[in-house]
Structure formats: C-alpha cells, structure tokens
C-alpha positions in Angstrom: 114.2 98.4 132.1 110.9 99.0 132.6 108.3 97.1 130.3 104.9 98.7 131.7 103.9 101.3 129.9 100.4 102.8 130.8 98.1 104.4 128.3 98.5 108.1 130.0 101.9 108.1 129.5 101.4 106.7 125.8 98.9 109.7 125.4 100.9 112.5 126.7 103.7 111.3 124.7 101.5 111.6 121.4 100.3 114.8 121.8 103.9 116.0 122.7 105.1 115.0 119.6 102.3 116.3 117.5 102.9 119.6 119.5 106.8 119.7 119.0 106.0 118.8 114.9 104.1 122.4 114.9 106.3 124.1 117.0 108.9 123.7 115.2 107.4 123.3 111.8 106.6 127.2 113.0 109.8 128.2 114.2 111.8 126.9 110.9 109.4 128.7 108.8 109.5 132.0 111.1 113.5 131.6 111.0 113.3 132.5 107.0 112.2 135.8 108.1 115.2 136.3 110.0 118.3 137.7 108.3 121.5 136.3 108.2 123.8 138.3 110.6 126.7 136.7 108.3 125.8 140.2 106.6 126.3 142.0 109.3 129.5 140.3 110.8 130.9 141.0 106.8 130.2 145.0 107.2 132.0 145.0 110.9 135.1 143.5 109.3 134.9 146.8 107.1 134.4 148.9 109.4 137.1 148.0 111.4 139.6 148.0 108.6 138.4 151.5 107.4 139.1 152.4 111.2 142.4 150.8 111.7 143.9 152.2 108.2 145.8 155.2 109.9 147.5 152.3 111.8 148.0 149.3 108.7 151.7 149.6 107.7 151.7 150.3 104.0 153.6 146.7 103.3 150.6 145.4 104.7 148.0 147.1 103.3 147.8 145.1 99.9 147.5 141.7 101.6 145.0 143.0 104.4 142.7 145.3 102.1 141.4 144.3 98.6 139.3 147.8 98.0 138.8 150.9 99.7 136.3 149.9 103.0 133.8 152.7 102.4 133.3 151.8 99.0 133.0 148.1 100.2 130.5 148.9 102.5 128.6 151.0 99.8 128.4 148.6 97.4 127.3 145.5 100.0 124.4 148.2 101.1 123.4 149.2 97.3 122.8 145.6 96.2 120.4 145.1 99.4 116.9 146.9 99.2 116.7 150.0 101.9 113.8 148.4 103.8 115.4 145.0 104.5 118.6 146.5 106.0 119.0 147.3 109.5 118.5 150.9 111.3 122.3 151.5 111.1 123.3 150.2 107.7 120.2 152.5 106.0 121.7 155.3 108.2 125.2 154.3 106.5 123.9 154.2 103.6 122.0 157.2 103.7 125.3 159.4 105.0 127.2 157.6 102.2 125.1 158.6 99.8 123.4 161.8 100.3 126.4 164.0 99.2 124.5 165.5 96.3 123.6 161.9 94.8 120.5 161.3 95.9 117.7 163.0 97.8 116.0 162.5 100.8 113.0 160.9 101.4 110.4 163.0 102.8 109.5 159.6 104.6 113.1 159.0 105.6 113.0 160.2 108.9 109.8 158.4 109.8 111.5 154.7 109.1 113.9 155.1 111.7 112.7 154.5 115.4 116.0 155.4 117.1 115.8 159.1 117.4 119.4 159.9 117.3 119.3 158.5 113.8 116.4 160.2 112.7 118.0 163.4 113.9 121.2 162.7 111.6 118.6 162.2 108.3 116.9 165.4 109.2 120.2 167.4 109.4 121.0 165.3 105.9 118.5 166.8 104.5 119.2 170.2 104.8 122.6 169.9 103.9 121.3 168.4 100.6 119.2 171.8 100.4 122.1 173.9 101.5 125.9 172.9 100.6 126.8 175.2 103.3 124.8 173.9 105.9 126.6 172.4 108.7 125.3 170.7 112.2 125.8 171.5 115.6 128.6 169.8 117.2 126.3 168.0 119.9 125.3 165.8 116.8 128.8 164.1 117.0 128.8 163.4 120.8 125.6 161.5 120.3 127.7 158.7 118.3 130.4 158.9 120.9 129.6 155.1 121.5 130.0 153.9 118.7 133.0 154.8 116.8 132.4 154.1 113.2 129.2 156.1 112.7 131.1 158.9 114.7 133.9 158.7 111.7 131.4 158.6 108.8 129.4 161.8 110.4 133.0 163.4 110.9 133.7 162.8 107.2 130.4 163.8 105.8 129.9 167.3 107.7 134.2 168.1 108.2 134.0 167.5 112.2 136.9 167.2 113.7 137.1 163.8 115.1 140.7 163.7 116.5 139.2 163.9 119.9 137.7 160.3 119.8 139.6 158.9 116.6 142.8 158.6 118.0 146.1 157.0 116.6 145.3 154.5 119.8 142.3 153.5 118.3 143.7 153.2 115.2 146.3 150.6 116.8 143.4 148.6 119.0 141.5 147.8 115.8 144.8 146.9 113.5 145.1 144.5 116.4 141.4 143.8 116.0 141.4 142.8 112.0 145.0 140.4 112.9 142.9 138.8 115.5 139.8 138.2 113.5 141.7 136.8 110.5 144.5 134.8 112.0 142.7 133.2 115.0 140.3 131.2 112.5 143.0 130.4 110.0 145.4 129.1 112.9 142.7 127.3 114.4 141.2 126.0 110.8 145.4 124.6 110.0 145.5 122.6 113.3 142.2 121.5 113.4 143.0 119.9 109.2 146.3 118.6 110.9 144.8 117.0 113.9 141.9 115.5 111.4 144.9 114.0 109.1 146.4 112.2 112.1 143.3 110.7 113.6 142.2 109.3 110.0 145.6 107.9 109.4 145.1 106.1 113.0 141.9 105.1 112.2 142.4 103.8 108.7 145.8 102.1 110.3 144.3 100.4 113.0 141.1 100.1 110.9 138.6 100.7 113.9 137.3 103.5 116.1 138.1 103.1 119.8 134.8 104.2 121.1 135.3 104.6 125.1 132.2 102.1 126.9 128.9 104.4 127.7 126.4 103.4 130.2 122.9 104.5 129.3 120.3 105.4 131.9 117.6 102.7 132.5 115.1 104.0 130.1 113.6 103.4 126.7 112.3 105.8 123.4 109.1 106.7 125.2 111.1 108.0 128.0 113.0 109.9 125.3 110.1 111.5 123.2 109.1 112.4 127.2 111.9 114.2 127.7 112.5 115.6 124.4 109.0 116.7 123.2 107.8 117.0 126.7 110.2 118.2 128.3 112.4 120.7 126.3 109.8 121.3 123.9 106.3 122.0 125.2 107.1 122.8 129.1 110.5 124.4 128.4 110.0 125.8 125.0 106.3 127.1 124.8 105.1 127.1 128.5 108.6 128.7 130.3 109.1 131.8 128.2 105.8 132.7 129.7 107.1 132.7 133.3 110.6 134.2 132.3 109.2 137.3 130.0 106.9 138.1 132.8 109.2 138.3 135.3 111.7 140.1 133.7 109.2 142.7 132.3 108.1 143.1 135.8 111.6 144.1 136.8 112.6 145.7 133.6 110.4 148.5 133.1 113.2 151.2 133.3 116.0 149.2 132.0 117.7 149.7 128.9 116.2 147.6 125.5 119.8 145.7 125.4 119.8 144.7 129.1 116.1 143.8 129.0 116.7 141.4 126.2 120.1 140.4 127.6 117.5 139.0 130.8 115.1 137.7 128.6 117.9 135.5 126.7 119.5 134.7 130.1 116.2 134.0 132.5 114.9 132.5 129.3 117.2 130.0 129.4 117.3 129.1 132.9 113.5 128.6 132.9 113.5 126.1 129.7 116.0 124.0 131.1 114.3 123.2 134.6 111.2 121.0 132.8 113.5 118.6 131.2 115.8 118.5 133.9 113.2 118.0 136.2 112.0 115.3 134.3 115.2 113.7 134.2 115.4 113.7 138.0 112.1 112.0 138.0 112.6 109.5 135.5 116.1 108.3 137.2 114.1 107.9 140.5 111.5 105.5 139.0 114.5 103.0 138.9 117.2 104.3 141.6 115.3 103.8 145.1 117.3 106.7 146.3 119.1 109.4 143.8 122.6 110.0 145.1 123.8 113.0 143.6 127.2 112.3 144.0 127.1 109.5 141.4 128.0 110.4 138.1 124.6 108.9 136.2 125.9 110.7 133.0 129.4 110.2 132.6 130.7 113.7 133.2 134.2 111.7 134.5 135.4 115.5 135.3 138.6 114.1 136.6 141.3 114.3 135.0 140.4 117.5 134.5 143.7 118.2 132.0 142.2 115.1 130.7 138.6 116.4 129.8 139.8 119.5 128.6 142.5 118.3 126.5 139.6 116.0 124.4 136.9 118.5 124.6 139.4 121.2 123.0 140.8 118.4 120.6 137.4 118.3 119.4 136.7 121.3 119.3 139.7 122.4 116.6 138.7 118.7 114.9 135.4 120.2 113.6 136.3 123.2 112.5 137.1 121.9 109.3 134.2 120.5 108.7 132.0 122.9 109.8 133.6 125.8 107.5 133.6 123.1 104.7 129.8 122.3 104.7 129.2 126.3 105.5 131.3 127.0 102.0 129.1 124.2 100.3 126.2 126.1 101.7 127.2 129.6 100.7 127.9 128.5 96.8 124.4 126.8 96.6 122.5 128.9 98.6 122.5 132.9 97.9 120.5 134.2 101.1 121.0 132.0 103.8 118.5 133.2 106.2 117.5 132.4 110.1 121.1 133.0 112.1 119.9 133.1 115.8 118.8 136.5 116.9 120.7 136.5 119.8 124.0 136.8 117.4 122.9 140.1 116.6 121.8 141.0 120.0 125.8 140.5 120.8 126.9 142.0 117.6 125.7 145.2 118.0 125.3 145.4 122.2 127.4 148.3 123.7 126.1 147.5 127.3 128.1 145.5 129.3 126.1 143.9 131.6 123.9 142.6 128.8 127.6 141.2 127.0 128.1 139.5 130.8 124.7 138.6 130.8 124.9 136.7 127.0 128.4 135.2 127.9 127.1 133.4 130.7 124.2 132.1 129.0 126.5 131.0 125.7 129.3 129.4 127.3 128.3 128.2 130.5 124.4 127.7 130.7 123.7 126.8 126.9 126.6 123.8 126.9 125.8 122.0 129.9 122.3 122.0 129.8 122.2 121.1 125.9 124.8 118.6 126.4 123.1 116.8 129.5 120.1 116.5 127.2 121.3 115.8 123.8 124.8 113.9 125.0 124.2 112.7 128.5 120.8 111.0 128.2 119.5 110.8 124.6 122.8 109.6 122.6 123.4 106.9 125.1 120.0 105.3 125.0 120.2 106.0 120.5 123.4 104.3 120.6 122.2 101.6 122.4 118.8 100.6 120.3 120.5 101.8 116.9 124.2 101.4 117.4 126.7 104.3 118.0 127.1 105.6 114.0 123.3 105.9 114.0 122.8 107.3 117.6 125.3 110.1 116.7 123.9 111.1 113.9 120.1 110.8 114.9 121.0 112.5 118.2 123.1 115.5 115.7 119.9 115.5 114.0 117.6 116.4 116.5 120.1 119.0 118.2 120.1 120.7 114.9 116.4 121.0 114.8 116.1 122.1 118.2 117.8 125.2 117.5 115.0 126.5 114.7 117.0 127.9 112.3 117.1 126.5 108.8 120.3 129.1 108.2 122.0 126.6 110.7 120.6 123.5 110.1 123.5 122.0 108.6 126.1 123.1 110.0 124.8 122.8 113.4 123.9 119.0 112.4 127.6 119.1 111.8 128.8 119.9 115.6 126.5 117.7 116.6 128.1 115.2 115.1 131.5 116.4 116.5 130.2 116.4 119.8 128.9 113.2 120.0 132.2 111.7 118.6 134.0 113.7 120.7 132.0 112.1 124.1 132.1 108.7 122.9 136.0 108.9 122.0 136.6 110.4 125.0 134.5 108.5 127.3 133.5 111.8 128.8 130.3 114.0 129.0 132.5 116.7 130.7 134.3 117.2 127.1 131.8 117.3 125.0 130.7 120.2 127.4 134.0 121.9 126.9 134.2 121.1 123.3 130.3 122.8 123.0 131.4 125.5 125.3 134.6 126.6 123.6 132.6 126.3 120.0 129.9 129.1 121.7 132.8 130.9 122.8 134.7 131.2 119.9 131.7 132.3 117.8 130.9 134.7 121.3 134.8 136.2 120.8 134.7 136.9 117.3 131.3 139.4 117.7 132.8 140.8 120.4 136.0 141.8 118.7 133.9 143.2 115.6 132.2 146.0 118.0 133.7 149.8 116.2 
C-alpha cells in the first residue's frame, strides 16, 4: 500500500468531506418535506379492492375486505389536510364528498394544475348548484387511463361505465389484490424459515463462515476520495448539471412522466461515471497495467446457479428484518416522511417507456453501480482496518445515508447490512448484486401491480 500521501490529495479530501457533510446535512433535511408514498401505496390497495369487488367470491370477501373501500379511502383522505394531499386524492376527495355535503371552493379549481381535473371540480360545482345537472359524456373518456377515477366519476354523475369497467377487469385486479398480499407473506414465511436455519447453524457450529475477500491496494484516504469525492461532489452535485441539461435539450416536447423517467435514468448514468472513473484511476496507481478481464472485485459470476442461489437466499433472509424494524418504526413514528420520489414517479406513471425507463435504472443500473461502490471497494478495505462485524455495519451505514432520506434511514441501514453479509458469506460481489437487484425489483413489482 501506498504510504505517500501528498498534501493536495490531503486537501481535496478535506474539503470533500466538509462538502458531502452539507450536502447531505441538506438533503436529509429537504427529505422531511417529502411525503411518505407508504400513503399512497395504502389508497391503491383500496382502490384496487373497490375495483375488483364485482369479481371477490363472497366466501372471500370477509377475509380480503375489512370495510367498504370508498369509505376507507374517505376516511384516510379526511384525516389528512386538503393542501398536503396529492392532485388526485383532493380530486377523490372532492368527488367523494361533494354530493350535497360540502361546497365548493371558489378557489378549488385554481389549486389543481392538471386541467382535466380542474374541469371535473368545475362540473362539481354546478351539480352542487343544480341536483339535475349532469356532464357531457367526453368528461368520462378523459379518465379513460386511469380506471379508478373513471369509476368514481361513473358513480358520482350515473355514467354508464360498463364500456371500460368490465367483469375482465374486475378479474385482473382480484388477481392484482391475491398477488399484492400473498407474494409478501410467502416471501416474509421463507425468508423467517431460512433465518431459523442459518441461526441454528450458526449457534451449532458457533461461528460464521465468512468466505476470504481481497481488498484493493488502498487505504481510508483513498476511500473518503471515492466516497465524498467521487459519488458525492462530482457524481452527486456536479453530474446532475450535465444530465438535466441534456435531457431538457431533447425533451422539450416530451411528456412530464418520460422527461422525468430521463432525468432519473441519465441521472444515474452520469453520477456513477466520477466514482467509477476514480476507481479505474486509483487501481492503476498500483496495477502497471489494468487488465479488465481480472476480477479486482470479486464478482466470481460463475457458477452463475451459484451466485444467484446466494444473492436470492439473501434476499428472502432480510425480509424479515427489514419489515420488523419498518413495524418498530411505524409504532414510534406517526408521519414517516422522505420515501424516494422516484417511488411515486412509478406509482402513479401510465407511460410505458418511462416504466421501461425506471426499471432499468432500479434493477439493473442502481445495483451494480451501488454495489461496486459500497460492496466491491469500500467494505473490503472497512473489513480489513476494522474487522468484518464493524466494516458491515459502517459500510450499511454510509449506504443508508447516501440515499437522503431519513423515512428510509433505517431500514435501508438494514439491507445494507444484508447485503454485506450476504457478499461476505457468499464470497461473491455478483450476489450481493442480485440480492440488491431483486430487493429493487420487488419493491419495483409491487407499484407496478397497484396501477388502477
């Protein structure tokens, strides 16, 4: 390892870290203005069960639905004030509630920036001056796109909505509430059975068999570097310069969802070519020659049923845990706020090439990249000065704070924890990227499913 260490790269490694401590002193306090989209992801289960009822057999009924789903939805909306909900929930609310209960707002209207919706409070208001009043048809076809609001304007104004709310429909989204609520528990019940075994090993044996790692030839300097330096200033503050100015040179007549969709996606690509340019530089100042063919960070791809079997071991292993520290957190904590915007992005996306767009950047881009970083270079060279227990969780701790969101922190601390067991168990970098990619994907499946 190399002992030299010259007073430049002392200094740029200071002023790094003082400008990562604001950065993300600022984004953890900006992430408390951010809702939670667990809200959100709450009011799509009910929709979906309010649209699948036609299709719930009626022995099924009491153990899927507690309450009526309208009146679910009502309530969850009532107890929030009307300016800190989303566009669509106050137009929810407004349709719920605007049958001779309440009057409009004369300001109303002017709150919403989607113009379809502010059409639909306009024509609320003059039913609530007229009983008889009732909208033209071409109201309905705007909502065409998205189902649920089409239903609620069918039931407020006596459309007929068999044209779009089909017995079909109906079907898809029974099939849409089984999937939602079984896939977690089933995945919840292995992952506690799979924890139960490997304690009982462990406890048996009364060791872990951590697989041997071989850091890269570099030191904590080299690590604040890469970290502060790297992801933080060049990839974090100076990128998204570059990557929002070229896609709103090219985006000037795309839709909002695809234009953000680029933004997420060229966002990404631009914050991770700093770091992993510094990586490729730092190797080089102690390989003569970088042969890029040798595996400097442990991927160990092959096996490949070998990789993938431990990365989705893992995965279901930290489950558990995660949902365990996330219940701890909802009983202390009323308002969890700061869930990453780009959950709601895919929660409430109807175009496709934005959802192709966000799945590439979730499950493929996002894992390797954070794992390279977080697993392949800094937990090695933790492990090494500090010993593997306290490289994990130091390594966890930083990959939680990276993310800036305080909503998150913990149970994000938590998969990095999982994650870093997981490639020192395994031996393998390449499962901890399947592991992290499967854990995206998973949380990418379920919002995709809760689309009405």
């Amino acid at each position: 390892m190399n002992k030299n260490i010259s007073k430049t790269k002392l200094f740029i490694a200071f002023i790094s870290l003082i400008i990562t401590f604001f950065v993300w002193q600022q984004g953890l306090r900006d992430s408390l203005s951010r809702p939670s989209v667990s809200f959100d992801i709450s009011q799509k289960e009910k929709e979906i069960t309010e649209l699948a009822l036609p299709a719930i057999p009626i022995n099924l009924r009491n153990l899927l639905i507690i309450n009526d789903p309208i009146e679910d939805i009502n309530n969850s909306l009532s107890e929030i004030s009307f300016d800190q909900l989303t566009e669509r929930n106050q137009l929810i609310w407004l349709i719920s509630y605007t049958n001779n209960e309440i009057n409009i707002k004369k300001e109303y209207p002017n709150t919403f920036d989607n113009k379809n919706y502010k059409l639909v409070v306009e024509n609320l208001s003059k039913s609530n001056l007229d009983n008889s009043y009732k909208p033209n048809d071409n109201l309905l076809e705007l909502f065409k796109d998205d189902r649920f609001l089409y239903h609620l304007l069918s039931k407020r104004f006596s459309f007929d909505e068999s044209q779009l709310i089909t017995d079909t429909l109906s079907k898809k989204m029974f099939l849409k509430i089984i999937a939602i609520r079984l896939l977690p528990l089933l995945t919840i019940v292995l992952g506690s059975l799979l924890v139960l075994r490997t304690l009982w090993s462990v406890l048996a044996s009364r060791k872990i068999e951590w697989k041997e790692f071989k850091p890269l030839d570099l030191d904590l300097l080299d690590m604040v570097l890469l970290i502060s330096g790297g992801f933080v200033v060049l990839g974090e503050v100076i990128s998204p310069l570059f990557s929002i100015t070229l896609v709103e040179l090219v985006a000037s007549n795309l839709s909002i969802e695809l234009t953000q969709s680029l933004k997420i996606f060229f966002g990404y690509l631009f914050m991770a070519i700093p770091p992993l340019l510094i990586i490729y530089y730092q190797i080089k100042s102690f390989e003569k020659k970088i042969i890029f063919k040798k595996d400097y960070f442990q991927f160990n791809f092959l096996p490949i049923k070998d990789s993938f079997f431990q990365g989705f071991k893992g995965f279901l292993m930290i489950i558990p845990f995660v949902l365990l520290v996330s219940l701890i957190m909802n009983l202390l904590v009323d308002n969890q706020n700061g869930s990453n915007p780009l959950l709601e992005i895919v929660l409430n996306s109807n175009n496709y090439v934005s959802f192709v767009l966000l799945f590439l950047t979730t499950t493929f881009l996002a894992p390797i990249f954070e794992e390279v970083i977080f697993r392949g270079v800094l937990l090695p060279i933790l492990s090494r000065e500090f010993g593997i227990i306290l490289g994990i969780t130091i390594s966890a701790f930083i990959f939680a704070l990276a993310h800036l969101s305080i909503g998150e922190m913990i149970p994000l601390f938590t998969l990095g924890i999982g994650l870093g067991t997981t490639r020192f168990i395994s031996g393998r970098l390449s499962s901890s990227v399947i592991m992290h990619s499967l854990w995206n994907g998973m949380t990418f499946l379920n919002l995709f499913l809760l689309r009405t």
